[in-house]
N, C-alpha and C positions, 0 to 999 in steps of 0.2 A: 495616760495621755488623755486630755481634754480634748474631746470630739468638735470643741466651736474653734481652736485653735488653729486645727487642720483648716476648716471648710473657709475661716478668713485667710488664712494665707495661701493658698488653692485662691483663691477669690482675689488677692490682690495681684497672685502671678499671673492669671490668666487677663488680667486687664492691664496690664503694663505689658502683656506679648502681644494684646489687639493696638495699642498705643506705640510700639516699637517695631514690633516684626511684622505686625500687620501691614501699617502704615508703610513702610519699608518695600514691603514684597507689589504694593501697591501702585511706589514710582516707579521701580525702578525691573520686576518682574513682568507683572500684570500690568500695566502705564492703564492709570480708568479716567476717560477723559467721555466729560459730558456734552461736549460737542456733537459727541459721533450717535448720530439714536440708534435706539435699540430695536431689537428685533419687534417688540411689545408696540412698537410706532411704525415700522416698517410694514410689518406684516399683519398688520393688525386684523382679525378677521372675526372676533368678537365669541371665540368657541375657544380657541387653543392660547393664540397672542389676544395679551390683554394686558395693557398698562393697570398698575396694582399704586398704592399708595405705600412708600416701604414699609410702613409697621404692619399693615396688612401683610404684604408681603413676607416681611419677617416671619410673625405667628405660620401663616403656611407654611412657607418653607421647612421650621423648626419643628414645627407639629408634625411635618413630613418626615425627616430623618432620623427625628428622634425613635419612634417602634417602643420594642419594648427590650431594644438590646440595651442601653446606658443607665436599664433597670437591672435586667437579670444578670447580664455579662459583670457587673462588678460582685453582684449577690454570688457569684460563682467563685469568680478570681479569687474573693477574701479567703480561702480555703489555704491558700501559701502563705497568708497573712496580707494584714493590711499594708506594707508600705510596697512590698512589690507590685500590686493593683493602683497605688499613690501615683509613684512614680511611672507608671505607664499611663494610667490616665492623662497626667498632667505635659508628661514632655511629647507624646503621643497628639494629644490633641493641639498641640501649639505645633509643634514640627512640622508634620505629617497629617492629623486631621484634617486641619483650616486651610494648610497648604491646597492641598488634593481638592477639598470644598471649591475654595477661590481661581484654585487653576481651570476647574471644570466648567465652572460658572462664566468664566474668562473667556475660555477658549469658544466655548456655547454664541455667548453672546455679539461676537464678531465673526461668527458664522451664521447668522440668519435665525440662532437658537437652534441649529443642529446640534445631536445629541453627539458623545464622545465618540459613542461608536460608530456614527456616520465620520466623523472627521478621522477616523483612522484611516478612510478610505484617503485621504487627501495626504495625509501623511506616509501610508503604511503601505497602501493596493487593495485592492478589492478582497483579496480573501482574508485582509487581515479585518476588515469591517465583516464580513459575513462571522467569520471567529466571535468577535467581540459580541455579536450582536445577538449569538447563538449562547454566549458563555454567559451574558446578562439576561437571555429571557430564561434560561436555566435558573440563574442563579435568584430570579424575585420569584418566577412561580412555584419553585419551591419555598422561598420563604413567606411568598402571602398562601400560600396553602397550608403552612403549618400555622400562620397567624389565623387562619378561619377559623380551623380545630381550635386551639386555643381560646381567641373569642369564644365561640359556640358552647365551649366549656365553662368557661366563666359568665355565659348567659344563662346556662340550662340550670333549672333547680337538682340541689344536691345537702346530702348533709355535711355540716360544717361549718359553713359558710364563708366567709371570706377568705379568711386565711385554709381550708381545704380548696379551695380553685373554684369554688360555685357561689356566683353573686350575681342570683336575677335582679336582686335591688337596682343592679347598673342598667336594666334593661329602660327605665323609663326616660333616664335624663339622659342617655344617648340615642333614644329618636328622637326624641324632645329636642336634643341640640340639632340633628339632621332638617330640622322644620324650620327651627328660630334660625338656623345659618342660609334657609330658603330664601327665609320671608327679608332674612337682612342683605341679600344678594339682589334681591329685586326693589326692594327701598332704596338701595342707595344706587344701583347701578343704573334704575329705571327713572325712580321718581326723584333720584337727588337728593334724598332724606343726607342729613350732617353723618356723618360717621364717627362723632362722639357721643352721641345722642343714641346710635344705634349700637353701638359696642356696648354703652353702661345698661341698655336695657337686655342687649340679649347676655352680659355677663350675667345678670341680675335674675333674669330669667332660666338662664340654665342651671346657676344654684338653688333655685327655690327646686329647679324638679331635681336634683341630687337628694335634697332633704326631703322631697317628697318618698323619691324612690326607696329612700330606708323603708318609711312605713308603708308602702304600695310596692313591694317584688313582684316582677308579674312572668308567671309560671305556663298560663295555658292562656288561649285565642278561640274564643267558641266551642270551648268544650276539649280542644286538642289542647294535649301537654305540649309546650316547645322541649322537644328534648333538644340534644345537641345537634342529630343528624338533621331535625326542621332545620334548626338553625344554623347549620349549614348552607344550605339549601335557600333560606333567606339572605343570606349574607353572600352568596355567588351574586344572584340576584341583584343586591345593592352593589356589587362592587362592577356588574354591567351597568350600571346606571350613574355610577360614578365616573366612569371611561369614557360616556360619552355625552353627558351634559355641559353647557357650556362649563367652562371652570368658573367664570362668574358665579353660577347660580349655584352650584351645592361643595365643589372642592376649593375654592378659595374662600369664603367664608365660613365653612365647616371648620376647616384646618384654623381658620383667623380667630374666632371663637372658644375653639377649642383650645388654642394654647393658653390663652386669662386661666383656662380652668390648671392647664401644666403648670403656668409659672403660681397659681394660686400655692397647687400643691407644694413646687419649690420653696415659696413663701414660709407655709406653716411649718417646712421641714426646719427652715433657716432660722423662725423663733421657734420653734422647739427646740431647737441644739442651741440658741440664746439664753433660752429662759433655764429648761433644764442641764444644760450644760453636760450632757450626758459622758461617763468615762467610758475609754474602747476599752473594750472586753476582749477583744481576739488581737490573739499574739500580731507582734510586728511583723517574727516570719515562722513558717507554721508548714513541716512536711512531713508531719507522722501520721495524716489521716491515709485510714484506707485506701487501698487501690487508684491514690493519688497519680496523676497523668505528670511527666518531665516539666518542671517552669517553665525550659526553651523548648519548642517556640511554643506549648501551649495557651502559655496567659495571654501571649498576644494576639492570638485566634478569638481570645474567650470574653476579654474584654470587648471587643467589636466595635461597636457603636460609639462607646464609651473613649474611642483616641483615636480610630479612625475605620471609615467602612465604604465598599465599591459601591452599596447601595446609594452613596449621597452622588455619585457621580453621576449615576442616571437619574435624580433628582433635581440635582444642579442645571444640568443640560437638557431635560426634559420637561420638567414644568419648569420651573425659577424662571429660567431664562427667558422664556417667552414672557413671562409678565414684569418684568424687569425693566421700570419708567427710567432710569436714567442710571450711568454706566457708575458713578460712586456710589449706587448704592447697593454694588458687590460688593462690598468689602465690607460693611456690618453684614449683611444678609450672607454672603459667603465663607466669613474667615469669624465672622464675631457669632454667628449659629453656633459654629465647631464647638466658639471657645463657651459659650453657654450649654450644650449637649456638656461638655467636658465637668465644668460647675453640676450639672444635675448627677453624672455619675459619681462624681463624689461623695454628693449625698445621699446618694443610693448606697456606697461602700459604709458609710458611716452610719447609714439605718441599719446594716447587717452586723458592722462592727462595732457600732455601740448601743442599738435600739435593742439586741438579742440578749443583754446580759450573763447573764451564769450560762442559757442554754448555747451558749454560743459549741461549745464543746460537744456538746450533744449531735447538734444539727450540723454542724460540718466535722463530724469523725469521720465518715466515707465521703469520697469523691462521685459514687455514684447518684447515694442518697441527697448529696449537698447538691446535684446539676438536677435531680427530678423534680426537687420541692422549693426550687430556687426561688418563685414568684410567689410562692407562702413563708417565705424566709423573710423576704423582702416587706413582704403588706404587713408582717406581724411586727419585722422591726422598724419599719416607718411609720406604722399606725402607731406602736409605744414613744416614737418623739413627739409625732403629730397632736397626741393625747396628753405631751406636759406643754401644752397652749391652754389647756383648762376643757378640750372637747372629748365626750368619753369616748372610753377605749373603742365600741363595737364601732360607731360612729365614723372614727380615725379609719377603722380599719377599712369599711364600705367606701369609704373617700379615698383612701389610699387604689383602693382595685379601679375603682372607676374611671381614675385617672388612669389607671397603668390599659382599663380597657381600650381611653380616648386616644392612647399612644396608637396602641396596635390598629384602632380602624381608623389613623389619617394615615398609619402608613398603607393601609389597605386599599383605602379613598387613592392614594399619590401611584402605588405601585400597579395597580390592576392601568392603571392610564399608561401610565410607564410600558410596560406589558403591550399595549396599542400598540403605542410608538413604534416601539422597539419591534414590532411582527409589521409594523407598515413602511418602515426602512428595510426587511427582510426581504419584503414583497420586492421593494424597489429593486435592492441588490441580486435578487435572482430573476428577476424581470416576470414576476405573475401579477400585474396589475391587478388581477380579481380582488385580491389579499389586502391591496391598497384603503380597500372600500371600509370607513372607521369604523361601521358596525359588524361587516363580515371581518376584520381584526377584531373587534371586542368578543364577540364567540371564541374566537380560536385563544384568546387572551382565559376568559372566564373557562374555555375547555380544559385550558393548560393549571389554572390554581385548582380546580375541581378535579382534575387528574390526582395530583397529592396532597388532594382535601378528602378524598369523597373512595377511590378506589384502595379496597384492601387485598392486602398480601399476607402470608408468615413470615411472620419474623424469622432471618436468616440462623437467628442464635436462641432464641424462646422458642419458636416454633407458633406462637401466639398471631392471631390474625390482625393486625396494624394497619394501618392506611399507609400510603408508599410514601407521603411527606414524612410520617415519625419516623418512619426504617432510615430516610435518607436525609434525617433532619443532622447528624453529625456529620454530616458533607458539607453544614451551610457554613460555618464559622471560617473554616480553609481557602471554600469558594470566595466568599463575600468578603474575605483581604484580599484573595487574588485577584479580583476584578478590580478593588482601589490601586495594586502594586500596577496593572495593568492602562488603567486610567491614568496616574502619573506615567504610566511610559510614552501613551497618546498624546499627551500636556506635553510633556520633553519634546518631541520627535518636533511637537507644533511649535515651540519655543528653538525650535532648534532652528528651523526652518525661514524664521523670523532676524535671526542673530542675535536671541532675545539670552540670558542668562541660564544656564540649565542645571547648573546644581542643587540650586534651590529645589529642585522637581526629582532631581533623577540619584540623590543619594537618599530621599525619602523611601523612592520605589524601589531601589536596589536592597534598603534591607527587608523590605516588606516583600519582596520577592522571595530572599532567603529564607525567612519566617513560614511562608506560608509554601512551598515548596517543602521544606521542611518537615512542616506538619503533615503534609498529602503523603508522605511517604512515610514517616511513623503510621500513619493510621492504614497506610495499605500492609504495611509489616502487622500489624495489632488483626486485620480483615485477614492476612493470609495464615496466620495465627490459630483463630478463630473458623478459619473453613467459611467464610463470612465473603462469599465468591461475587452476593450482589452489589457491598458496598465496596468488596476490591477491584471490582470491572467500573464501578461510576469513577470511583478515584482514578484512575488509569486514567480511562477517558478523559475527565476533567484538568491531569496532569499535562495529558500528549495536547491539547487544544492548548494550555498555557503555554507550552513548550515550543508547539508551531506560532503563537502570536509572538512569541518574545523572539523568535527565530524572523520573521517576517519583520518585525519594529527592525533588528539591529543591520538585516541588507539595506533598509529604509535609511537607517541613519550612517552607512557607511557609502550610499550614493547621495546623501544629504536631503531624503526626502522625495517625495513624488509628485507635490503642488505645493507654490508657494504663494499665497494670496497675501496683495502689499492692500496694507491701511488704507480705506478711500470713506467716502463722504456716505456711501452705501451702508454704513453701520456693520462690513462685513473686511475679511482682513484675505 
């Protein structure tokens, strides 16, 4: 099977579902009428709400959600073969992905840009907003705490290089972009510089430092080596400074910039599977590797990002929506992101499944082996598509990591804010004003990723001393659909309340309930197994809080809700 076959028709299904079901979900669901302004105009206060330009907006957003799940999550899935990973990506991110996306974004932006888990209070009661509020700062500071480690690693020098996990090369044209995305925040926001003019020069400018960085890896700082744990330690750091600058000046054009360089990558991926036309190598469906994990519900945990994920909720409803100029321009930004994340993971499936060739066998005969080395799986078979555009191979591969690093720190840039939010509606919900205060939440934010960036444990099963993100990093995948199965139930409950249509919402979240439920209890059987008592008390815990939220949604929807706010000229419903 011809690898460009797939990725055009993936490519024409996913744009005939933004042109049909999008459009669809957007009369007659979601109703986006430009009349009503948005929060970005209402509230405007030039730090949090801030009118964006869509295509700006777009890059952010997209640069936000994407991470490095709709990289590594399909590098993983291929392991069953390629069409079961196909077929979830695609019907996933059209159903369920964009759905979840544009309902969150929706329900955000006729709420003043509160976040979902504020509106659960209006829908749900009080304890079901402290739940949700409690289950998503869980659920990002542990995943930007293992995104630090990870960065940190693929900044520190190592041998290898790229494809072993260490690529200081990335180090230069990723502060380089932190500076050019400064200087293009205060040119246009300040002085009115054109924003064509300033897009082409700071794309322009951040590839020349990508090619610089091949030849300039920068390893030490006055004499100190950056190892990982500096860079740690640097990267809390930046991700305080990211939570509480305006979003103009470093997280909206960071993310806006940064994505030219995502969809570049996309690009070279699309003429490399053009040009070379590369054949898949890995089986259609594939279950004799090693210590291979159940299909159900695993792949749909595993894929994540790649069809659908809780993390875009509290991105939808946390940044998006405040900068959100005018109410159609949800539905590209909402529902047409999903369907572009969706298009990247493809390509991401097809760099492992036809960029690997022969070693494809090799590198996915264990399931443990094929989830450790997933993101050197990835650069090695993306850099060999990358490389039949005529660019050499080590070069591909430097450009392949860099980009996958740009992923990980916009999600890092979007989540440590998130992380704010989300502990400054806490404050509110338990009445500690103190906690309100944005910089006394950005500590407790930056405490909370340094927690399982920075603090180590033994390992419950090696016995090896780990930091509590990697021990509890197999918690993320189960959490992180729970909280999207969760977020459609919010949407529902608010759609309910409206007398607005709810199947569209609530048979997505009904099976991503079961899925991911599912999974929390194989893996607590697999922990009790195991004598593995830390990661089977979080799993409990994280069961019994889904268990009390979905118990509080259904009194909610069985007295029809707890507030019902009617459409008015306030931009709020």
């Amino acid at each position: 099977m011809n690898a460009l076959l797939i990725v055009l028709s993936v490519a024409v299904l996913l744009g005939l579902a933004y042109r049909v079901y999008g459009r669809f979900l957007a009369r007659r669901v979601f109703p986006l009428d430009d009349s009503q302004p948005t929060p970005a105009h209402t509230l405007r206060d030039e730090v949090d709400y801030v009118p964006a330009p869509p295509l700006v907006l777009f890059g952010h957003h997209f640069a936000s959600i994407a991470g490095l799940g709709p990289l590594l999550g399909p590098a993983i899935a291929v392991i069953w073969g390629w069409v079961p990973a196909l077929l979830w990506i695609v019907l996933g991110c059209i159903l369920i992905g964009a759905v979840h996306d544009l309902g969150c974004l929706y329900s955000s932006i006729r709420n003043q840009g509160r976040t979902v888990a504020d509106i659960a209070y209006d829908v749900a009661g009080a304890r079901a907003r402290v739940l949700f509020l409690l289950f998503g700062i869980f659920a990002i500071g542990l995943a930007m705490g293992v995104f630090v480690i990870n960065i940190a690693n693929l900044f520190a020098p190592g041998l290898g290089g790229a494809e072993s996990g260490h690529v200081p090369e990335a180090v230069l044209p990723s502060a380089m972009l932190v500076a050019i995305a400064v200087a293009i925040g205060l040119l246009f926001y300040r002085l009115r510089a054109q924003l064509g003019w300033l897009t082409l020069g700071g794309v322009m400018l951040s590839l020349l430092f990508v090619w610089l960085g091949v030849r300039m890896p920068i390893t030490t700082i006055g004499g100190f080596e950056l190892t990982a744990d500096r860079w740690t330690i640097i990267l809390l750091v930046y991700a305080f400074l990211a939570a509480v600058l305006p979003v103009w000046l470093l997280l909206q054009p960071r993310d806006y910039l940064n994505s030219f360089q995502l969809f570049l990558g996309m690009g070279l991926l699309l003429v490399g599977v053009l040009l070379g036309r590369p054949q898949i190598t890995a089986p259609a469906f594939y279950f004799e590797a090693k210590n291979l994990q159940p299909l159900f519900p695993i792949l749909f945990i595993t894929v994540a990002c790649g069809a659908v994920s809780g993390f875009h909720s509290l991105v939808a409803s946390g940044t998006t929506s405040r900068q959100l100029a005018r109410e159609s321009h949800a539905l590209p930004i909402g529902y047409g992101a999903m369907l572009t994340e969706g298009l990247l993971a493809t390509l991401a499936l097809m760099a492992v499944a036809a960029g690997l060739g022969a070693e494809w066998g090799t590198r996915y005969s264990d399931w443990l082996i094929a989830g450790k080395n997933a993101l050197a799986n990835f650069v090695h078979g993306a850099g060999a598509i990358v490389s039949m555009t005529g660019i050499p191979l080590e070069v591909a591969k430097v450009f392949v990591a860099t980009v996958a690093i740009g992923f990980a720190l916009t999600t890092l840039d979007t989540g440590a804010r998130l992380i704010r939010y989300n502990t400054q509606e806490l404050s509110r919900a338990l009445r500690l004003p103190a906690l309100g205060n944005p910089y006394l939440a950005t500590v407790v934010t930056v405490s909370i990723i340094g927690f399982f960036a920075l603090l180590k444990a033994p390992d419950p099963v090696t016995g090896q001393m780990k930091s509590v993100g990697t021990i509890l990093w197999s918690l993320f995948g189960a959490s992180n659909q729970l909280l999207a199965a969760l977020a459609l139930l919010v949407v529902s409950l608010y759609l309910r309340s409206l007398g607005r249509p709810t199947r569209y919402t609530l048979l997505p979240m009904a099976f991503m309930l079961v899925v991911t439920i599912s999974a929390l209890v194989l893996g607590m059987q697999g922990f009790w197994a195991q004598g593995n008592w830390l990661l089977f008390g979080f799993s409990g815990v994280i069961l019994l809080l889904a268990l009390w939220l979905v118990g509080e949604a259904l009194l909610a929807w069985q007295r029809g809700g707890i507030a019902v706010r009617v459409e008015g000229s306030s931009g709020r419903e």
